[in-house]
C-alpha positions in Angstrom: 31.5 21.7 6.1 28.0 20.2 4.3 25.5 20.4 7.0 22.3 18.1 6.2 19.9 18.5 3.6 17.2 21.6 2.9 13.8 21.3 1.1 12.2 24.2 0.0 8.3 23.3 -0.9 5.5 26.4 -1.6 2.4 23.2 -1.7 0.8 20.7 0.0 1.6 17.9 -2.2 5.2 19.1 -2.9 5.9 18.2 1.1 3.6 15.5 0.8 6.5 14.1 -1.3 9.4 15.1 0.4 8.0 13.6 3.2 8.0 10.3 0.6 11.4 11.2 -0.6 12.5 11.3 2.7 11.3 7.9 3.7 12.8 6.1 0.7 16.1 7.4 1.4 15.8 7.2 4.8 17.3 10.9 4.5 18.6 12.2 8.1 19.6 15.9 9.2 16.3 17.0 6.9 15.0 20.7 7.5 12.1 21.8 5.5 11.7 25.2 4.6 7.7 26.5 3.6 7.7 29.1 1.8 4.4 29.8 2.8 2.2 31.1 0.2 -1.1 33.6 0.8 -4.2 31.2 -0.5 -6.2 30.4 3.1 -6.4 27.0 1.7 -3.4 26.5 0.8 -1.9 27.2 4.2 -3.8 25.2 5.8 -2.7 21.9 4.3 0.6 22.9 4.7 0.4 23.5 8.2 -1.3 19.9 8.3 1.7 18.6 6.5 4.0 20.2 8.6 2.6 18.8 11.5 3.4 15.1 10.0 6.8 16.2 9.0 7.4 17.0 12.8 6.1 13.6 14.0 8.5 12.3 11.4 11.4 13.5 13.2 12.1 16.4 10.8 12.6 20.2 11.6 10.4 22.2 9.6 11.1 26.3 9.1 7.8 28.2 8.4 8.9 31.1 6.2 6.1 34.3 5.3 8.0 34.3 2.2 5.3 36.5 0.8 4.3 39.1 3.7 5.2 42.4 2.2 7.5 44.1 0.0 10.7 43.4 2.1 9.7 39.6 2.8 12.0 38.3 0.0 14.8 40.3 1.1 14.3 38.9 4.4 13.9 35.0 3.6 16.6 34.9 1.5 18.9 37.2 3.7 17.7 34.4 7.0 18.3 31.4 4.1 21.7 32.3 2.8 23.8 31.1 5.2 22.3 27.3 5.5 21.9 27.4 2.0 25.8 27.6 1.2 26.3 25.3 4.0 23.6 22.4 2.8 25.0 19.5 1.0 21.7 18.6 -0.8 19.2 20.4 -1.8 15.7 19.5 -2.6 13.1 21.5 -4.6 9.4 21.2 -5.5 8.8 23.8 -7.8 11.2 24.1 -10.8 8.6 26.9 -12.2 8.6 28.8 -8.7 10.9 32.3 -9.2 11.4 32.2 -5.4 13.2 28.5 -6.2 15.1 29.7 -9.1 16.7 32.4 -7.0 17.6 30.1 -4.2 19.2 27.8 -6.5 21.4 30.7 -7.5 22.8 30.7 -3.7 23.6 27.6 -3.1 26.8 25.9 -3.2 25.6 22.1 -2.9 26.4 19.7 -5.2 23.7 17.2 -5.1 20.0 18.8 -6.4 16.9 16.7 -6.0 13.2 17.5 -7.6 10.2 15.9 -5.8 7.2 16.4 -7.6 5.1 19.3 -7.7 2.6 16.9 -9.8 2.3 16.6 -13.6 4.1 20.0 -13.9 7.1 17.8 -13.7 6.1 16.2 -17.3 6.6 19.6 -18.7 9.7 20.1 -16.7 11.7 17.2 -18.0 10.7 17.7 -21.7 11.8 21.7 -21.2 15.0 20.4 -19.6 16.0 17.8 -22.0 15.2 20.3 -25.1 17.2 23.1 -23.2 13.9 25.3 -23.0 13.0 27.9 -20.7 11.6 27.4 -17.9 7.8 28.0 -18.3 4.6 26.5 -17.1 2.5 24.7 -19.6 -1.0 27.1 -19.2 1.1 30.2 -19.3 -0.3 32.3 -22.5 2.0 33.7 -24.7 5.3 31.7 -22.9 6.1 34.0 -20.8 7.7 37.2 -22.5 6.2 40.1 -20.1 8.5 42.8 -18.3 8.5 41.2 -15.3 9.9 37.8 -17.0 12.7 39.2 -18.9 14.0 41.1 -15.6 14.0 37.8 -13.8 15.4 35.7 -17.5 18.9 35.8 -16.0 18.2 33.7 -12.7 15.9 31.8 -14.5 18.8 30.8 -16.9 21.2 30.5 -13.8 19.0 28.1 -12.2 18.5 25.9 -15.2 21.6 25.4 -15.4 22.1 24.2 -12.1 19.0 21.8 -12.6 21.1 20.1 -16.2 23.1 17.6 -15.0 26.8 17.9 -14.8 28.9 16.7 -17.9 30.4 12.7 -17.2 32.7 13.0 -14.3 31.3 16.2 -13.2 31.3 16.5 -9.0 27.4 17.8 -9.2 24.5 15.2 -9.4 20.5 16.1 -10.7 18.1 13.6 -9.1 14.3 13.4 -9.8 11.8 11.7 -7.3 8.5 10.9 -9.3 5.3 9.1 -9.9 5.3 10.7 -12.9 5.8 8.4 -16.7 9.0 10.5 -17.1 11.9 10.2 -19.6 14.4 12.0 -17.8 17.8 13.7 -19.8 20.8 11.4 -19.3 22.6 11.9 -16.5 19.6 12.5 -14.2 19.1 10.0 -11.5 15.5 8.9 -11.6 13.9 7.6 -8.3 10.0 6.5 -8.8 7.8 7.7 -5.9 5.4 4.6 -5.0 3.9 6.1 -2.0 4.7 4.2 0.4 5.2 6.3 3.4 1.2 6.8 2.6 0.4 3.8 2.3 2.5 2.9 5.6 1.0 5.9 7.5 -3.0 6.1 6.3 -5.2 3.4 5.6 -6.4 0.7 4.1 -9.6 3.1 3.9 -13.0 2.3 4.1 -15.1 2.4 1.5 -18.4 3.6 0.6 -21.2 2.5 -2.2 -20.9 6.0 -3.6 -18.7 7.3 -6.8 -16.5 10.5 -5.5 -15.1 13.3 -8.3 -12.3 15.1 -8.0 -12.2 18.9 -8.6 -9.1 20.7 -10.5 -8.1 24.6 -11.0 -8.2 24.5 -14.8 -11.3 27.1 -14.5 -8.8 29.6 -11.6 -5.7 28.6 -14.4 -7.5 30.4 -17.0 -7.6 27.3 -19.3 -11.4 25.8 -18.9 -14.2 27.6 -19.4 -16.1 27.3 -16.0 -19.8 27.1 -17.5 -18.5 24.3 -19.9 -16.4 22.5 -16.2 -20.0 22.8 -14.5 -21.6 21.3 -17.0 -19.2 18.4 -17.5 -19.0 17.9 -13.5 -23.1 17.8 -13.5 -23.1 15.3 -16.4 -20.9 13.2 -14.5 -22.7 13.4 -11.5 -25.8 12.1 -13.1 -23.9 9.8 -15.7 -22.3 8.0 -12.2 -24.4 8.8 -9.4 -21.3 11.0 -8.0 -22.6 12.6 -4.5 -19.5 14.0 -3.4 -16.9 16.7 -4.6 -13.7 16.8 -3.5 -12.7 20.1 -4.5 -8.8 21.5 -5.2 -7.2 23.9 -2.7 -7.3 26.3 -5.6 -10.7 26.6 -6.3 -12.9 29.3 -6.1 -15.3 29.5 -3.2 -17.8 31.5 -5.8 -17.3 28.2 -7.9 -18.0 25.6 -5.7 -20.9 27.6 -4.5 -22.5 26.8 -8.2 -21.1 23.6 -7.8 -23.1 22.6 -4.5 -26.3 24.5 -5.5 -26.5 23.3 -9.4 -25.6 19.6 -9.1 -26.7 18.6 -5.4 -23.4 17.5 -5.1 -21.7 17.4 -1.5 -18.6 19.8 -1.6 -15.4 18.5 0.5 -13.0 21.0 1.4 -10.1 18.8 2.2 -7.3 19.7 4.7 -4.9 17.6 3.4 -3.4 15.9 0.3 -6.1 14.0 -1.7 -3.0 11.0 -1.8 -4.2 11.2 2.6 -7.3 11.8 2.7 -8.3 9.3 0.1 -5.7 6.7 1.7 -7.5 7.1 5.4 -11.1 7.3 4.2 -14.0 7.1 4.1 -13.5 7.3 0.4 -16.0 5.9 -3.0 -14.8 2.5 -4.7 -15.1 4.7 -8.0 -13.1 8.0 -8.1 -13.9 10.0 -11.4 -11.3 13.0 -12.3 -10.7 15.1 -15.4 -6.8 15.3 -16.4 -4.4 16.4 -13.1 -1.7 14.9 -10.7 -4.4 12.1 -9.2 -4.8 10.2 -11.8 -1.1 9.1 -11.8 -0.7 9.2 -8.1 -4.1 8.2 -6.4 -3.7 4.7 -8.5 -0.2 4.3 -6.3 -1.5 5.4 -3.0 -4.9 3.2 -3.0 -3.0 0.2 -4.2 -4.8 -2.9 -3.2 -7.8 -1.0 -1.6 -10.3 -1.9 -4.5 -11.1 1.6 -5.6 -11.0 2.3 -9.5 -9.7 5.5 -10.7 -11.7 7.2 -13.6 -10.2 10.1 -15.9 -12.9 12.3 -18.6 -11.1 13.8 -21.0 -11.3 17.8 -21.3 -13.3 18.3 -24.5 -11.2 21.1 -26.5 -14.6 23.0 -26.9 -14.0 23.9 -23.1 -10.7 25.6 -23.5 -11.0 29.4 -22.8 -9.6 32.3 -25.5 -6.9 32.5 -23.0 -5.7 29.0 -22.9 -2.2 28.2 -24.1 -1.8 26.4 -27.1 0.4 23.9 -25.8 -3.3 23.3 -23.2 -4.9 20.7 -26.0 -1.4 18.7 -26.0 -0.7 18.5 -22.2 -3.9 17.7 -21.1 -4.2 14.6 -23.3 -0.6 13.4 -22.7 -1.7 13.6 -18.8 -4.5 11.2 -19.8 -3.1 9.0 -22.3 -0.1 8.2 -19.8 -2.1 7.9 -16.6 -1.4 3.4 -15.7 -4.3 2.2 -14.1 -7.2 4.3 -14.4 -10.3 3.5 -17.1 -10.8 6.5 -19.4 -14.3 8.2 -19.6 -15.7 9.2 -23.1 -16.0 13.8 -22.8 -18.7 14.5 -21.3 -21.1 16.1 -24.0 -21.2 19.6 -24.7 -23.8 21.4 -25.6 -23.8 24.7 -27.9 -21.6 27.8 -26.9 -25.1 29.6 -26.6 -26.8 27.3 -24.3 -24.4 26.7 -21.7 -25.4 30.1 -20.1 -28.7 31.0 -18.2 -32.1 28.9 -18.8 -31.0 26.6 -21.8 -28.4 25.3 -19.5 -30.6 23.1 -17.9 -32.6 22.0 -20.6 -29.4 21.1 -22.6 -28.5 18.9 -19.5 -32.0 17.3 -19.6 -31.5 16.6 -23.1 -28.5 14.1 -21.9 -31.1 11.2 -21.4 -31.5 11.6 -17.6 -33.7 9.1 -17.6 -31.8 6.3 -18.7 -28.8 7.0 -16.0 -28.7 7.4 -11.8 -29.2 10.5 -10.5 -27.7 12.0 -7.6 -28.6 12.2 -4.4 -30.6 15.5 -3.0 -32.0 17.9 -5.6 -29.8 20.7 -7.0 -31.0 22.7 -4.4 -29.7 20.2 -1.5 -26.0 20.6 -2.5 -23.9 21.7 0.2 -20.2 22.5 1.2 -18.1 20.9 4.1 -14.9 20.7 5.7 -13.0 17.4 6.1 -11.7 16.7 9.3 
């Protein structure tokens, strides 16, 4: 006998839209599963998230999925049995190894993929041109020792993610808010957030213009003198005095960040989608190329704040960048509805970006002729949101 429906999520947002998922399809017997990952921050949404999945009515299993040696062993030996016996299951991470070998287990016959943000853009064009499953900044596509072990359950679990053939008894469904052209056969639901918008909100706003951080500098892809300076220019350009910064980011990084650009660092302990929904929030959120720029025009919908995305200038991409970097970043801008796009900010000269010319090159800009943010660079400083 079927018995309910299991989600496995490893991030914040990936709950954030089961939890959206869930409400759509008014989806009953639901047990969540975290495999909880090591980053402090990280965990800390998720046990936020969790918290609001409780209140929801749904039973959520905290898994240390990562605690040790034997931890995998142990997860999966405590998952097998509801796994067989689950009629649905619902994933967040097509990438995530520790998915791929789940989907191996399980008998169910109807698969779902929330989003796990623009990651699912690269999923669907991998799927639909029978590729390997591999994440878009990986270098060199994945080839190491460690991925050809694992190439057999990777394969295995593709296939259980292709659709069955016309009359087959297993369905494929995708919940996004992602532009998406999904393979035929896949059933595409479009996340509007509206158990967000239900649940937060409307915000309140403030005078001030609000950016958005990203891990392109932890991913390897963005050069972090060249993000610094790009995040100062369009702190000055805008008269930006807040920084809400990705769970992902280093703290050494938004050290530089709060020092160099007197910007005010957030910390947030929940989903930007949330905490941007229940305010206090800017009327003028400015982001370079990620996930809120597709979703943060959903979840603020009829709030009056405008959504800004700068382009990453290909000057900022690191040696160790994948090539397919240049490509995915501009599709993630060019099909982002509702957001004005920002010119790149300027860069200045491989050689200056470093030490003393830094800020001269920065000067160079035209301060004079745009706002400048509030507090000196030496006023910047790093908060919490609660």
């Amino acid at each position: 006998m079927a018995a309910g429906t299991l989600a496995f999520v490893e991030s914040p947002v990936q709950l954030l839209n089961v939890l959206e998922w869930a409400h759509g399809e008014q989806a009953a017997a639901l047990t969540v599963v975290v495999l909880a990952p090591h980053d402090p921050m990280t965990r800390g949404q998720l046990r936020r998230m969790a918290e609001l999945a409780r209140e929801d009515g749904f039973s959520v299993r905290w898994e240390e999925a990562r605690d040790g040696a034997a931890a995998p062993l142990r997860t999966i030996g405590g998952l097998t049995r509801r796994l067989r016996r689950a009629g649905r299951v619902v994933i967040g991470d097509p990438f995530s190894r520790y998915v791929q070998l789940l989907l191996t287990l399980t008998r169910a016959r109807d698969l779902v993929v929330v989003d796990d943000g623009t990651a699912t853009m690269e999923f669907i064009i991998q799927l639909a041109n029978g590729e390997r499953l591999v994440r878009w900044h990986r270098h060199g596509g994945g080839r190491g020792p460690r991925d050809l072990a694992f190439a057999p359950f990777a394969a295995a679990a593709r296939r259980r993610l292709t659709p069955a053939r016309e009359g087959g008894r297993r369905t494929v469904g995708l919940f996004t808010s992602m532009p998406v052209e999904a393979p035929p056969g896949i059933r595409v639901l479009s996340n509007e957030f509206a158990w967000t918008r239900r649940r937060f909100g409307p915000p309140r706003l403030t005078r001030g213009t609000d950016i958005v951080g990203t891990s392109l500098v932890e991913t390897g892809v963005v050069d972090p003198d060249r993000y610094l300076e790009a995040v100062t220019f369009l702190a000055r350009h805008h008269g930006a005095t807040r920084y809400f910064a990705h769970r992902r980011e280093s703290a050494a990084k938004l050290h530089r960040i709060a020092t160099e650009t007197g910007l005010e660092v957030v910390r947030p302990d929940l989903p930007l989608e949330l905490i941007a929904r229940r305010g206090p929030i800017g009327k003028l959120i400015l982001s370079f190329p990620s996930t809120v720029v597709h979703t943060l025009p959903l979840a603020l919908a009829g709030t009056g704040v405008g959504v800004a995305v700068c382009d990453i200038d290909p000057a900022w991409l690191t040696s160790k960048a994948s090539p397919r970097a240049e490509g995915f970043l501009s599709g993630v801008t060019g099909a982002a509805r509702g957001v004005r796009r920002l010119p790149m900010a300027p860069a200045a000269p491989r050689d200056d970006v470093r030490g003393g010319a830094h800020g001269a090159s920065m000067a160079a800009h035209g301060a004079a002729d745009r706002p400048q943010p509030s507090g000196t660079p030496g006023s910047g400083k790093e908060r919490n949101q609660s």
